[in-house]
C-alpha positions as CSV (number, residue, x, y, z in Angstrom):
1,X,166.1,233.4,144.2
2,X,164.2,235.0,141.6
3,X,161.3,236.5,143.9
4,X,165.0,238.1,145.8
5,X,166.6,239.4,142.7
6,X,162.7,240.8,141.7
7,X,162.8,242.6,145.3
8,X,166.2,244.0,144.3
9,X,165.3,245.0,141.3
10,X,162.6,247.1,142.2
11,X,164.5,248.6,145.0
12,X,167.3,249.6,142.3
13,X,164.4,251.5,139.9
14,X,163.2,253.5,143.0
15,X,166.8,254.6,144.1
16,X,168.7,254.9,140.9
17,X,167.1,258.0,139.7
18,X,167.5,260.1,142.6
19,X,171.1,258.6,143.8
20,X,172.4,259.2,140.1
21,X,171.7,262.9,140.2
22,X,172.4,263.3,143.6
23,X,175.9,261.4,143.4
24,X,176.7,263.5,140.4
25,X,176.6,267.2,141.8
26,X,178.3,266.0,145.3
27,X,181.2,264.5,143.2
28,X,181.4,267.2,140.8
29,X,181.4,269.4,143.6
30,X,184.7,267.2,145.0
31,X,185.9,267.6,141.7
32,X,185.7,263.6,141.3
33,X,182.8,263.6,138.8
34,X,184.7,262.3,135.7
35,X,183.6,259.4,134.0
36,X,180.5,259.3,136.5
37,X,177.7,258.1,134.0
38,X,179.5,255.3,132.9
39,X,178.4,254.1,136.5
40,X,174.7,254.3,134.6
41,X,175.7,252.5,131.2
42,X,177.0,255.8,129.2
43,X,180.0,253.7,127.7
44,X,181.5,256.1,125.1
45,X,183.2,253.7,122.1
46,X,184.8,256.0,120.1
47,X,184.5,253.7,117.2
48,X,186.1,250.8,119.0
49,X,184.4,248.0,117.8
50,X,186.5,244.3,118.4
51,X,186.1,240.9,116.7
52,X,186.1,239.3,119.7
53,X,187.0,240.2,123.1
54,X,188.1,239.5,126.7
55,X,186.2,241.3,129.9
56,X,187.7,241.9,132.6
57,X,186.1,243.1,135.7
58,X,188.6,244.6,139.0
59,X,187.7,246.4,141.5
60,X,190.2,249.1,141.4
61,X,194.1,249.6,141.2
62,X,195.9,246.2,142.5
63,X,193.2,243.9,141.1
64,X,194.0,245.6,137.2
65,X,197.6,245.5,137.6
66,X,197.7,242.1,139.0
67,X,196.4,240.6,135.7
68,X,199.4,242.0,133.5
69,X,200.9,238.6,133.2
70,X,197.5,237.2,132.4
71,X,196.9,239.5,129.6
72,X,200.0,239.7,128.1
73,X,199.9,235.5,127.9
74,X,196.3,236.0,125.7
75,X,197.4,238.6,123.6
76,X,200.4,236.5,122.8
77,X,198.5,234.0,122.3
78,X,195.0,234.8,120.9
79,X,196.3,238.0,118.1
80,X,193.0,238.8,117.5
81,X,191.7,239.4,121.0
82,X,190.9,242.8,122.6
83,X,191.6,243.2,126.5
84,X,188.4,245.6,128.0
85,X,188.5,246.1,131.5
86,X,186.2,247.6,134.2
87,X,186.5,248.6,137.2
88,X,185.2,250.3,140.6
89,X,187.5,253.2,141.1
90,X,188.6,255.9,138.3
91,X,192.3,255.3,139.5
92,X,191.7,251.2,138.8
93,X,190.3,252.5,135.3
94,X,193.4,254.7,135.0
95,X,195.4,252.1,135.9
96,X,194.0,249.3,133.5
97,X,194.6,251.8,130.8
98,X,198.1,252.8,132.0
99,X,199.9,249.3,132.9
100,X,198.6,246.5,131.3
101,X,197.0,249.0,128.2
102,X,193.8,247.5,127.8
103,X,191.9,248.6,124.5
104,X,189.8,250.3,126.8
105,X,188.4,250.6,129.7
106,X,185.8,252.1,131.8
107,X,183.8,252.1,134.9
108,X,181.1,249.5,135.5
109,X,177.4,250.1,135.1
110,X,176.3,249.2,138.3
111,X,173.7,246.7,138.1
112,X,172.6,247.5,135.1
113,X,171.6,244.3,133.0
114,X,170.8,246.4,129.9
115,X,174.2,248.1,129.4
116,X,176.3,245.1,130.8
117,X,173.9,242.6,128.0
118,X,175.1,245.8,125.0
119,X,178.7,246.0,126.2
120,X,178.7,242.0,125.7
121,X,177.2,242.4,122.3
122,X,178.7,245.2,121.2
123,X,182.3,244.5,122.3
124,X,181.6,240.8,121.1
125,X,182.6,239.3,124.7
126,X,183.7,236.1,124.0
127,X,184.4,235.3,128.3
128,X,183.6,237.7,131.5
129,X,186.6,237.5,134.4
130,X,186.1,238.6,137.2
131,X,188.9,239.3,139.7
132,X,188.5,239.0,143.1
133,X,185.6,238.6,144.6
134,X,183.0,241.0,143.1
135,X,179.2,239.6,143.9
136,X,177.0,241.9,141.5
137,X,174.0,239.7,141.2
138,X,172.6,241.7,138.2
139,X,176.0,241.8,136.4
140,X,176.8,238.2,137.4
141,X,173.0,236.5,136.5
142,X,173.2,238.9,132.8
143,X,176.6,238.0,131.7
144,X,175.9,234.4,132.6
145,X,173.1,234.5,130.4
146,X,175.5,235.4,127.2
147,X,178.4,234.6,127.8
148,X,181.2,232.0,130.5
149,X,181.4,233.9,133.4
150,X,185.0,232.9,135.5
151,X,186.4,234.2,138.6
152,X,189.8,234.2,139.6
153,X,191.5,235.4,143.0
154,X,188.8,233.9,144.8
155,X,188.8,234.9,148.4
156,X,186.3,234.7,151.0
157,X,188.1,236.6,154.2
158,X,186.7,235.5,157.8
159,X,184.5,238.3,158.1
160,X,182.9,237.1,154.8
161,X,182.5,234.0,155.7
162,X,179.9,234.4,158.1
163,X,177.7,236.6,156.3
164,X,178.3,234.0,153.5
165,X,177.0,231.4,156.0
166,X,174.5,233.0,157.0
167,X,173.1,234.0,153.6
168,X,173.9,231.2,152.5
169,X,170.1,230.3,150.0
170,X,171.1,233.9,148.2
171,X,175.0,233.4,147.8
172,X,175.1,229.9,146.4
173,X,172.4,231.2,143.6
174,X,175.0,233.6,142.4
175,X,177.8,231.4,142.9
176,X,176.5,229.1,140.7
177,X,176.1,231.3,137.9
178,X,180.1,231.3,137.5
179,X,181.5,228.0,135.3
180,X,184.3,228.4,137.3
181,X,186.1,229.4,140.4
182,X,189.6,230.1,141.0
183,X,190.9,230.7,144.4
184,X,193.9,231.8,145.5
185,X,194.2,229.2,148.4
186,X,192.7,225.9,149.5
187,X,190.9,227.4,152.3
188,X,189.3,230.0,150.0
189,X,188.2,226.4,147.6
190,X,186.9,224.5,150.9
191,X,184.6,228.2,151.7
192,X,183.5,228.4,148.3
193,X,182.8,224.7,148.5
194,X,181.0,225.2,152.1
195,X,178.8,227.9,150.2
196,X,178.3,226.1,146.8
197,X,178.3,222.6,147.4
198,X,181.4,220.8,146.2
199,X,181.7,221.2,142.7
200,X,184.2,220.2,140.5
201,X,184.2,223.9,139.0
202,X,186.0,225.1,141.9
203,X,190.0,224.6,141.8
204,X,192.9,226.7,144.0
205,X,194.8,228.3,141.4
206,X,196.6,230.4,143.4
207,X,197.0,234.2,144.3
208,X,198.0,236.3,141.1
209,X,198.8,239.4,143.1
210,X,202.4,238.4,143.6
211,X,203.2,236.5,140.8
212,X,205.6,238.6,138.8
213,X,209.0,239.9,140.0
214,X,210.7,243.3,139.2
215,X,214.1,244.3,138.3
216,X,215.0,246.7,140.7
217,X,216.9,248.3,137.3
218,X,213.8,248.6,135.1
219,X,212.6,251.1,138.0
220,X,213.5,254.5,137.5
221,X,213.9,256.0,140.9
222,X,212.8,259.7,141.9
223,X,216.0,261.8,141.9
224,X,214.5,264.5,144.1
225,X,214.5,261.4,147.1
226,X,217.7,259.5,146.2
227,X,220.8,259.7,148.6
228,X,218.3,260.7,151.7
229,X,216.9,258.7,154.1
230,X,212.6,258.3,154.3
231,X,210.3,256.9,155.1
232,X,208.0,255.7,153.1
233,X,203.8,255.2,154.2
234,X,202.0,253.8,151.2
235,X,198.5,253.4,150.6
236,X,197.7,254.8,153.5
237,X,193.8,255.5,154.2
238,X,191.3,258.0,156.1
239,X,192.2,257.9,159.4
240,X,195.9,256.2,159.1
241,X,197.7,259.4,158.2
242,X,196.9,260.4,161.9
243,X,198.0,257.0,163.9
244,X,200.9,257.3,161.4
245,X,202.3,260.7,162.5
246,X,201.9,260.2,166.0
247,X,204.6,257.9,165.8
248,X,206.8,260.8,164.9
249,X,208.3,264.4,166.5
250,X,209.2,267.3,164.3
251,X,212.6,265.6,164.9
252,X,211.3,263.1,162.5
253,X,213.1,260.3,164.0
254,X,216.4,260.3,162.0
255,X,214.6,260.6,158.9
256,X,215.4,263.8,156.8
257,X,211.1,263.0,154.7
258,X,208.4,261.7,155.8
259,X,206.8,260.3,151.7
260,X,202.8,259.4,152.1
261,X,200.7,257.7,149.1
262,X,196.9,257.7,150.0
263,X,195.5,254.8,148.5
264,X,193.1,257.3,146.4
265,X,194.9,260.0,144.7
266,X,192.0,262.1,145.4
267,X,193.0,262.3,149.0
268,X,196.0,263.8,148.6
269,X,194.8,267.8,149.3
270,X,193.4,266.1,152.4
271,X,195.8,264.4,153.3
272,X,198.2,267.6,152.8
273,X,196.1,269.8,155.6
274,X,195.8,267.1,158.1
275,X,199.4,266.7,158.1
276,X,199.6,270.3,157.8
277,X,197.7,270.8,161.4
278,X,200.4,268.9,162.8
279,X,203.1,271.0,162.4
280,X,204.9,269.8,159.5
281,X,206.1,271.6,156.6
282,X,204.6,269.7,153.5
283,X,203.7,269.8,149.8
284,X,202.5,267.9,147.1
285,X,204.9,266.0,144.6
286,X,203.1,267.8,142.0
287,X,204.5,271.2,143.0
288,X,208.3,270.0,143.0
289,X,208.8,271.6,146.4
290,X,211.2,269.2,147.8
291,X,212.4,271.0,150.3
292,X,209.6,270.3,152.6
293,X,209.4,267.8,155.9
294,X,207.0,265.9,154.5
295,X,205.9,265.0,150.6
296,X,202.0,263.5,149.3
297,X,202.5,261.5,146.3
298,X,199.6,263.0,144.0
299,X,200.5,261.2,141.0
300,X,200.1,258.0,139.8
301,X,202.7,255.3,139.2
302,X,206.0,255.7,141.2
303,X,205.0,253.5,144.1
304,X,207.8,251.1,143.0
305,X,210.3,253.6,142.9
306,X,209.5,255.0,146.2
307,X,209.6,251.0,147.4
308,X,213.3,250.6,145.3
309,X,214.7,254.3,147.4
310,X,212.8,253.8,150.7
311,X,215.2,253.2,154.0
312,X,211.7,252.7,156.2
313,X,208.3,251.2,154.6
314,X,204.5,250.7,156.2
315,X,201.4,249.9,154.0
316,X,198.8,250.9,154.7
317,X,195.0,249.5,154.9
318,X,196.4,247.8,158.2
319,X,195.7,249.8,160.8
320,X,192.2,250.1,160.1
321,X,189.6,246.8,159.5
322,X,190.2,247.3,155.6
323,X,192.2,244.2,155.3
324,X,195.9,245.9,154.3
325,X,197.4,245.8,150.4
326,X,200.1,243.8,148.6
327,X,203.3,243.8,150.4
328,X,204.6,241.6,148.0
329,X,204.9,245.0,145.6
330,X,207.9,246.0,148.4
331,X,208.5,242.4,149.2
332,X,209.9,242.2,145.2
333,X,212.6,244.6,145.4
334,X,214.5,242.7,148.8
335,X,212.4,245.5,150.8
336,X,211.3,244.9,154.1
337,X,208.1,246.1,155.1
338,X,205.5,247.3,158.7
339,X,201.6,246.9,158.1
340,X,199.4,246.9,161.5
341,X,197.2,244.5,162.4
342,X,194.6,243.9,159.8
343,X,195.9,241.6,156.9
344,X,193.5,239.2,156.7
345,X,193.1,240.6,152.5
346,X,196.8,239.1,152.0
347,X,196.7,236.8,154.6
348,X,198.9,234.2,152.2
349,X,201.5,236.1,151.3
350,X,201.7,238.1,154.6
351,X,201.8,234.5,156.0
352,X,205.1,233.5,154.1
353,X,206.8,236.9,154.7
354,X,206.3,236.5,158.5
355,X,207.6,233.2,158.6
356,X,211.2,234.3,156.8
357,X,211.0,237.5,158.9
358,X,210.1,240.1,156.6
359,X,207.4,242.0,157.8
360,X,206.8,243.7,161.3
361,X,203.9,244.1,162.5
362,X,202.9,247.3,164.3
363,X,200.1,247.3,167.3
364,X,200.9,250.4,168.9
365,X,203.5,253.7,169.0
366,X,206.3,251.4,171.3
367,X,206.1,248.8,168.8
368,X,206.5,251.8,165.7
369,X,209.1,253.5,167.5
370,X,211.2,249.9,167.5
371,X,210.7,249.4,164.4
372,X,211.7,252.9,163.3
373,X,215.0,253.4,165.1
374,X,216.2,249.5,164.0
375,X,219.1,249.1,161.9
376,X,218.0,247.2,158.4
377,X,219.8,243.8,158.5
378,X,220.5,240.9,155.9
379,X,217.3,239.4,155.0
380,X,217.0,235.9,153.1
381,X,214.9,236.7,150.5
382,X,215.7,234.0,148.4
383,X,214.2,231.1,150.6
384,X,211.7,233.5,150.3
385,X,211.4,233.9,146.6
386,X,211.6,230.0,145.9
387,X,208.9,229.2,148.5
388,X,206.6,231.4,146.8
389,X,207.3,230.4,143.3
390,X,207.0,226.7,144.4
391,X,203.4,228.0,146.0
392,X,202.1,229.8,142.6
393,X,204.0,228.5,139.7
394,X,201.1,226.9,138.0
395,X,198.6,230.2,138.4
396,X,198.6,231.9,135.1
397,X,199.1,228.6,133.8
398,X,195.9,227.6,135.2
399,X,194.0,230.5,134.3
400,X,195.3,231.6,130.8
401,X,194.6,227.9,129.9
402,X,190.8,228.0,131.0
403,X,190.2,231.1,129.2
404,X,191.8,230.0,126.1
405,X,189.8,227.1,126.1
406,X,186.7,229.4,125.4
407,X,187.8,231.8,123.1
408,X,189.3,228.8,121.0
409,X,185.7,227.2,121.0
């Protein structure tokens, strides 16, 4: 393992300089350039300096606000505590500052032991938690060497699982680095297990992605959409926006908007001249130009209200091999929802809604076309609800307890 992580070391000083710059001027040419260094270890602290802290590391939007609960359990708990998160994406970082209001937050240094060992210092890191499954051997093998290094959400999809296999002598010497593994379902435990060795460090926790329900009256809606019917396509992604219109005529099928949220804000200029070149009149939410066929969501935070005012929902990440996103964020408000094909990232929960009938799943433009033109029916979403509840209740339970148990050392 350590002649490997030498060989990927060296590889990393050859790129790095070169990729850095070059990555900078095509994303500042995109416009998309903010916050880039901190990729490289430029962590700007504006005097923060905490007595002790909690790291958490997501990879972008869902994974931060999927740890709300969590958070809000330590701060109640632990006073004294600071929340810093990192994360992959600029929205995620937006996010983790927005919803759950982490003291701050930032991108992460990409493999770079020197800045992840001064953020631990600095920040006075009392235990690393990584959500989902995030396999940065630098930033896994360094924090381990400072500080407990947990992760929860652990998930190893099929597709995983055989590279896993197959890598098997350089997977199990990162895995072991971690003093302890959460998953989110048995399966996930008996993979980890397969790749680890059985360890008593390895528990099902359960999946902390739908763990929290909304009031449908905490939600303020978006009065420009209420009293008309849409449909709503969110997180939709390169590629989807297309399969996703073809389903449609200029006749819209009934519906008086068509509402799209890429899954990266970024997109949503994009997004606008693709569905531009198909006829459709369209603008951006930003410009308050409602009077348009279709509308791009370029703003962050009103996915839940779209969910709450929607008569017609897909999410997206389906139709393509990306592994689909939460439905249990529509799933909350008594929403039924379409996704395609691909949900083997939420298999669990997309599970459960299938069995009670609350998700259709789309293979091709028949199929869509069903699903568009049927009447919305009673839905028993509270066979639903309890099943769930029964599944997870003991999740945050699990995990604030094992944290706590560290910074209370």
């Amino acid at each position: 393992m350590r002649i490997l992580l030498f060989i990927y070391n060296f590889i990393l000083i050859i790129l790095t300089p070169v990729l850095s710059i070059a990555g900078y001027f095509i994303l500042r040419k995109k416009n998309k350039h903010q916050h880039y260094w901190e990729r490289f270890g430029f962590i700007p602290v504006n005097n923060f300096k905490p007595v002790k802290s909690v790291w958490f590391h997501c990879a972008s939007v869902g994974e931060a606000r999927s740890i709300k609960k969590i958070v809000d359990i330590l701060r109640q708990d632990n006073p004294e505590i600071s929340i810093i998160v990192s994360t992959m994406t600029a929205t995620g970082r937006q996010a983790a500052l927005d919803y759950i209001h982490a003291d701050t937050a930032f991108l992460l240094p990409i493999e770079n032991s020197r800045a992840v060992s001064m953020i631990i210092s600095y920040m006075n890191v009392s235990v690393l938690v990584i959500v989902d499954t995030e396999l940065w051997p630098n930033f896994i093998f360094t924090a381990s060497n400072q500080v407990p290094v947990f992760l929860i959400n652990g998930r190893i999809s099929d597709k995983t699982y055989k590279t896993y296999k197959r890598f098997k002598f350089i997977f199990k010497g990162v895995l072991k680095r971690f003093s302890a593994i959460m998953t989110k379902s048995r399966q996930d435990e008996e993979r980890f297990a397969n790749i680890l060795g059985k360890s008593s460090k390895i528990i099902t926790a359960g999946n902390i992605k739908f763990q929290e329900r909304k009031s449908k009256n905490s939600i303020e809606t978006i009065k420009e959409l209420e009293n008309i019917k849409f449909f709503l396509a969110a997180s939709t992604h390169k590629g989807e926006e297309e399969i996703i219109l073809s389903w449609f005529t200029n006749k819209m099928e009934g519906f008086e908007k068509l509402v799209f949220v890429p899954r990266h804000i970024e997109r949503a200029a994009e997004v606008k001249e693709i569905i531009k070149k198909q006829g459709y009149t369209v603008s951006l939410y930003s410009e308050k130009d409602f009077s348009k066929q279709v509308i791009i969501i370029d703003a962050f935070g009103l996915l839940e209200s779209l969910y709450i005012s929607a008569d017609k929902i897909f999410i997206g990440g389906s139709l393509k091999e990306i592994g689909g996103h939460n439905i249990y964020e529509a799933l909350q408000f008594e929403k039924t929802a379409a996704v395609g094909r691909y949900m083997f990232s939420f298999k669990e929960i997309f599970d459960e809604a299938k069995e009670f009938g609350l998700v259709t799943v789309i293979n091709n433009k028949e199929e869509a076309l069903q699903f568009l033109s049927k009447p919305e029916k009673k839905h028993n979403f509270i066979d639903f609800f309890n099943r769930i509840d029964k599944i997870n209740q003991d999740t945050v339970s699990i995990i604030t307890d094992t944290i706590n148990a560290v910074i209370n050392k």
